[in-house]
C-alpha positions in Angstrom: 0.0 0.0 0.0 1.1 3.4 -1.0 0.3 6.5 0.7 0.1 10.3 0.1 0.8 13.1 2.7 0.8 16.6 1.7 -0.2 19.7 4.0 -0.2 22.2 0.9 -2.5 25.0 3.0 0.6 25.0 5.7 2.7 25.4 2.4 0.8 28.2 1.1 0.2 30.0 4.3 4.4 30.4 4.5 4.8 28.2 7.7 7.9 27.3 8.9 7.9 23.6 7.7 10.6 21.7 8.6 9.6 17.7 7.4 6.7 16.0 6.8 6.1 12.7 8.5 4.1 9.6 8.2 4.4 6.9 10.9 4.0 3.2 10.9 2.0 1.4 13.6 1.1 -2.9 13.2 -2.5 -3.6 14.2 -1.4 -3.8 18.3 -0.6 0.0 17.7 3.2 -0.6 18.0 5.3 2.1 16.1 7.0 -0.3 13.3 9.0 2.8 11.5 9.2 6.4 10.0 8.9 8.3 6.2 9.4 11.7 6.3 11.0 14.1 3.5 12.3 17.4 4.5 10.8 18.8 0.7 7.7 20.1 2.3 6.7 21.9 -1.7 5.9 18.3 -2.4 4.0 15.5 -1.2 5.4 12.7 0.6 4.7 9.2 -1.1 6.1 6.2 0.8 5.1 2.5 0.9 3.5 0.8 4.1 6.5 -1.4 5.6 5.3 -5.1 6.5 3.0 -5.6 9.5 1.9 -2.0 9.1 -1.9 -1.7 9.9 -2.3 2.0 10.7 -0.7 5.4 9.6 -0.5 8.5 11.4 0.2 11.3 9.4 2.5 14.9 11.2 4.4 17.2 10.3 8.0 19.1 11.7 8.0 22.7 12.3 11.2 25.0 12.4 10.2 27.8 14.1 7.1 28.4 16.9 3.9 30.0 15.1 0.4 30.1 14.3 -0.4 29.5 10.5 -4.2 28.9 9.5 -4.0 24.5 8.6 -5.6 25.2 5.2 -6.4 22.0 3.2 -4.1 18.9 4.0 -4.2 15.6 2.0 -3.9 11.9 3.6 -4.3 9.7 0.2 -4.1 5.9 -0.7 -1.8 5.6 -4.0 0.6 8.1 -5.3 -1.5 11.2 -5.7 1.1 13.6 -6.0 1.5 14.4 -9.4 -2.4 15.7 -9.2 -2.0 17.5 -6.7 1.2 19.6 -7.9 -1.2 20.2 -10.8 -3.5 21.9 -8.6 -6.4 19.2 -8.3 -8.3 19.4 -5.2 -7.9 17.2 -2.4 -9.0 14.1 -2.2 -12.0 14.4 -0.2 -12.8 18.3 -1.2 -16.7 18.7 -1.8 -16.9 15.4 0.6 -20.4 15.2 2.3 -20.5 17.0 5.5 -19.4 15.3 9.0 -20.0 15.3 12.7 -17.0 15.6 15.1 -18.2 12.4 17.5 -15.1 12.5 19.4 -11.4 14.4 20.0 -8.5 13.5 22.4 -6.1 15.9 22.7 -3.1 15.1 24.9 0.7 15.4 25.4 3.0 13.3 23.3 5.1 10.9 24.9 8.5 12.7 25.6 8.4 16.2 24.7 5.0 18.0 26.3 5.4 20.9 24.3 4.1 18.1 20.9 -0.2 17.7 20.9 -1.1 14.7 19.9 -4.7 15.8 18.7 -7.8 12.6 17.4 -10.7 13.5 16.2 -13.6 10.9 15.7 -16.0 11.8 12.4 -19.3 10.2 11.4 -20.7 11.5 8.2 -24.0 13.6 8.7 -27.0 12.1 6.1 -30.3 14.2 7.2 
């Protein structure tokens, strides 16, 4: 399985990108390994590692900010090439969705890093 990570509202809103990230967790939640790329004008296209069973998608900063999030992009297959052609998101124009649930916590290590969840159910009436 291939995915695609790409945060190009960050991009565009000049934030101080440093790397994006995807990491690898088996079905246990164990982390099994990394992918990042320190080109942050591209997307980030990497192949799931053996075992893997989730993905959680981040991103580096270099410098302490606020920049609006903007549209990001979390996509199965390599996407990229549409989206450097200015294609929206996959997902843009999606039917609208309920939050149902959001953790927000500390990251292990370093308490300055959110770990932020949010649980969505898509809204039908």
């Amino acid at each position: 399985m291939t995915l695609t990570w790409w945060a190009p509202g960050l991009v565009a809103s000049g934030a101080a990108l440093g790397q994006l990230v995807i990491g690898w967790y088996d079905a246990a939640g164990k982390a099994l390994t990394v992918s990042s790329s320190a080109t942050t004008a591209v997307p980030l296209v990497a192949k799931a590692p053996a075992r893997a069973a989730f993905a959680a998608p981040a991103v580096g900063f270099t410098a302490k900010g606020v920049w609006p999030l903007g549209s990001s992009v979390l996509a199965l297959g390599d996407v990229s090439a549409a989206l450097l052609a200015g294609e929206r998101p996959v997902g843009e124009g999606s039917p609208a969705y309920s939050v149902t649930g959001y953790s927000h916590a500390a990251m292990t290590g370093d308490g300055a890093y959110r770990d932020i969840g949010l649980d969505l159910v898509e809204v039908t009436a």
